[in-house]
N, C-alpha and C positions, 0 to 999 in steps of 0.2 A: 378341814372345814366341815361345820356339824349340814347335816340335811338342812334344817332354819336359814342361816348364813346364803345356800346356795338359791334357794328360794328368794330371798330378801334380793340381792345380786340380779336376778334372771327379773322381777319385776321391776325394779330399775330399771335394768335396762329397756323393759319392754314400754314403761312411762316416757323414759327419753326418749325412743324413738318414736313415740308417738306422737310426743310435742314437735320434733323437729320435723317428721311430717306435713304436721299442720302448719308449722311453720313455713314450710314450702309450696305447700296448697294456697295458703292465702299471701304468699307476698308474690305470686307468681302473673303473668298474663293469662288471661282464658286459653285453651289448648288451642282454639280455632284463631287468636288473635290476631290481627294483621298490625304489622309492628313496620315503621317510617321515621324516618328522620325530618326534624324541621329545621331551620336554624333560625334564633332571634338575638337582633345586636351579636351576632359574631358566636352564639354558643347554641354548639348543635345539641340537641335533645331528644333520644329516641320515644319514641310516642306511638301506644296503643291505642290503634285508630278503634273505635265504635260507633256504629251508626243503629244498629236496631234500639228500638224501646225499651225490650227488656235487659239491653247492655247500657243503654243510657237510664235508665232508671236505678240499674245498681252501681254503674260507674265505679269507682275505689272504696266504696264503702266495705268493712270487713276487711282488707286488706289488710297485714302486718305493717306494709311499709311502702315505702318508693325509693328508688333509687336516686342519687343526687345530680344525676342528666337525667332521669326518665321523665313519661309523662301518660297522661291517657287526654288524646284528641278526641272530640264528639265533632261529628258530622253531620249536620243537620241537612235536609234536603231543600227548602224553603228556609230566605233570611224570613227571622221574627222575632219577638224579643223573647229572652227567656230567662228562666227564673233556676239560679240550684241551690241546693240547700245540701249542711254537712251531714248526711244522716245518716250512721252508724259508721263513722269514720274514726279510725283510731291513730291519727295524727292530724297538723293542722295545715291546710293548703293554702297556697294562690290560685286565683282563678282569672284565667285570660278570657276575657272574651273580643270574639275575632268576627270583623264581617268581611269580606271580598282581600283576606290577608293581610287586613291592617287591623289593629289592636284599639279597639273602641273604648274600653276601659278595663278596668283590673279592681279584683276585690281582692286585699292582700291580709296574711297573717289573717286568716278563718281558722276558728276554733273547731273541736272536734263536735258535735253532737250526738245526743243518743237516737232513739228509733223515731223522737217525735219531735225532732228539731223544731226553734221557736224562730229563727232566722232564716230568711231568703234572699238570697243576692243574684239582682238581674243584669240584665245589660242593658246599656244605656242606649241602645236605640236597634233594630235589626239586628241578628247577625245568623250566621251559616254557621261558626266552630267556636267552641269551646276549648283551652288549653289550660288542664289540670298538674298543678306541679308544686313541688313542696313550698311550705311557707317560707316566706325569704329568700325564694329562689328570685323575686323581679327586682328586691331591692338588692340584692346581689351582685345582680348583673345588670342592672341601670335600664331593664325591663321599664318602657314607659305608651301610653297610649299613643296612638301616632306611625310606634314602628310599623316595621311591614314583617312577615311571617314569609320565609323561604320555603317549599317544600320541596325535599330532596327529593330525588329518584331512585 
């Protein structure tokens, strides 16, 4: 094999593992994450709890992916209404919105947007938590406003 050839080879390889790096960097939880189960209608779902600002401000956005039980719950300290929008998200979600562990309403099958999203999806009246989880995941699983939200121990 000529010098060129082994060259060619060793940058390869070192492109591939750079993607798959990144690949693991952004489909992953934050290091510090605190990670919980909830259960809705009968299907548990592990869920990256966030409550700070600036974890609720970037939420899953940049992410490669989610898993198809995951989720990332937002923790709000004060029920109020609120508003999210998709923004730099590279797939498309559900979004629960939860007050006192009952499911007030659902924005379902959210497209992705870029950094200046034109869409915003609130909740219909107060709430305390937010649950982030793939699209189709409510019509799925018969996910409907009303349920009540379990959370494990």
């Amino acid at each position: 094999m000529s010098y060129s050839k082994n060259k060619k080879i060793i940058l390869l390889f070192v492109i591939l593992l750079a993607i798959w790096i990144l690949f693991l960097i952004t489909s992953a939880p934050r290091r510090n994450a605190q990670i919980k189960q909830v259960e809705i209608a009968g299907k548990i779902i592990d869920v990256e709890v966030v409550s700070s600002p600036t974890d609720t401000y970037k939420g899953l956005s940049g992410r490669a992916n989610l898993c198809a039980t995951c989720g990332m719950l937002f923790d709000f300290p004060e029920k109020e209404v609120h508003a999210f929008v998709m923004r730099n998200m590279n797939f498309p979600l559900d979004i629960i919105f939860i007050a006192d562990n009952r499911i007030t309403n659902i924005a379902e099958n959210l497209e992705r947007e870029g950094s200046s999203p034109k869409n915003s999806y609130l909740s219909s009246e107060p709430i305390n938590k937010v649950l982030e989880v793939n699209a189709n995941f409510c019509q799925e699983f018969q996910i409907k406003p009303g349920d009540l939200i379990k959370f494990i121990e």
